[in-house]
N, C-alpha and C positions, 0 to 999 in steps of 0.2 A: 674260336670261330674259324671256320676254314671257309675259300673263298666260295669252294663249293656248297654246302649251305646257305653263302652269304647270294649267290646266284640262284638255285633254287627258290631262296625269297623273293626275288624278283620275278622268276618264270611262274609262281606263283599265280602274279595278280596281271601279268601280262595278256590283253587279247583285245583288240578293236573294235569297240561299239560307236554304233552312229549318234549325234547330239540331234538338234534341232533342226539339221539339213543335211544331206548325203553326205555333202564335204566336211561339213562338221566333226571330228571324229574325237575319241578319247582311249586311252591303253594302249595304243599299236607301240608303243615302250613301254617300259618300267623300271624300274632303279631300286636298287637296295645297297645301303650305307650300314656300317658298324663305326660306332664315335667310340671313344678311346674310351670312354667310360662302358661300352662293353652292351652298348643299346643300339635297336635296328630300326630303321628307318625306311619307309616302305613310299613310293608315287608312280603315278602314270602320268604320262604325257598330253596334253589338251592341243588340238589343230582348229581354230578357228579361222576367219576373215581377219586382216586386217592386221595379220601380228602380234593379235590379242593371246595365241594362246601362248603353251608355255614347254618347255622340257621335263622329262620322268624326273629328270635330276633336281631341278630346281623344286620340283614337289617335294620329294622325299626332302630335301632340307629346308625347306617349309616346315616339313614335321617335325622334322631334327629341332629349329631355332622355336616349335613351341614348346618344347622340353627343358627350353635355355642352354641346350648343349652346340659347340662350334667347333669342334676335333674331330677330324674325322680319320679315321685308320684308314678304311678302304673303302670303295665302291664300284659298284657296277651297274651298268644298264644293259639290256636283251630287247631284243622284237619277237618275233613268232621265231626265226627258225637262227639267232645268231648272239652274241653279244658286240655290241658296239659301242667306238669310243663315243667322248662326251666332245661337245660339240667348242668351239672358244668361248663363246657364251659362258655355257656351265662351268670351264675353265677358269676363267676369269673369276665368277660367281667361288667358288669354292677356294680359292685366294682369298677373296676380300671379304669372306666372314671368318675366316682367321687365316693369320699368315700360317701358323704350323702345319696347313693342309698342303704345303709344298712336299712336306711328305708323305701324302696321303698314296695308296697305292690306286690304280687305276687300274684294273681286269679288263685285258683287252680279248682275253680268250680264257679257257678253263685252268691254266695254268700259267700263263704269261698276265704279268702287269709292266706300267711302269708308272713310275711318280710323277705325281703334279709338277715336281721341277722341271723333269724332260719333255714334259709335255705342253707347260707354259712359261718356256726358257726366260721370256723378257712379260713378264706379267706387268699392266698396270699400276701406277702409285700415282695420286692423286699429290699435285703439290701440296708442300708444305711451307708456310712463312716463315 
C-alpha cells in the first residue's frame, strides 16, 4: 500500500453535508488508516453542539477496533482542498489503543510523514500501582 492510495481513500469519502442544523455538519474530513494486518479503514468527522461530535480519525478507528484490529502502519486525514495533521486528541487516542502505534506513520503531506513518537513526544500513561 502506498501512502498515495492510502490518501485517495480518504479524499474519497471526504465532502461536508449539513445534519440537523446548519451548524451541524459531517465529512468536512476524513481519515484513512492501513493496520499492519494490511486492512483499510475509512471515517469522517461529525461537528455538533456541545463537543458531542467527533474527529475522521477517531471514526476510522472505530472501524479499525470493530475488526479487533489495534496496529496501525499509517494514516491520514484531508479536508476539501489539503491534508492535515491529527489533532492531540486523536494523538493521544492512537497511543492508548496500542502502544506500537508510536510508530505508526502520520502523512502530513503527499510524501512527507512523521511518527506518532515525534508527534506525541511525552504521551499519557495512566498510573499504575
Amino acid at each position: 500500500m502506498t501512502p498515495q492510495k492510502l490518501i485517495e481513500n480518504a479524499r474519497k469519502i471526504v465532502g461536508q453535508f449539513t445534519l440537523s442544523h446548519n451548524d451541524f455538519t459531517a465529512g468536512k474530513v476524513a481519515a484513512a488508516l492501513l493496520t499492519s494486518k494490511g486492512n483499510i479503514y475509512t471515517g469522517i468527522n461529525i461537528e455538533l453542539a456541545c463537543g458531542i461530535g467527533f474527529c475522521a480519525e477517531h471514526s476510522a478507528v472505530a472501524e479499525m477496533l470493530k475488526h479487533r484490529e489495534t496496529h496501525i502502519e499509517m494514516i491520514v486525514a484531508v479536508n476539501e482542498t489539503s491534508i492535515i495533521p491529527p489533532c492531540g486528541r486523536c494523538r493521544e487516542l492512537l497511543f492508548q489503543i496500542d502502544h506500537k502505534n508510536m510508530n505508526t506513520k502520520i502523512y502530513l503531506s503527499d510524501t512527507h510523514y512523521m511518527t506518532l513518537s515525534q508527534l506525541l513526544p511525552h504521551p499519557w500513561v495512566p498510573n499504575t500501582p
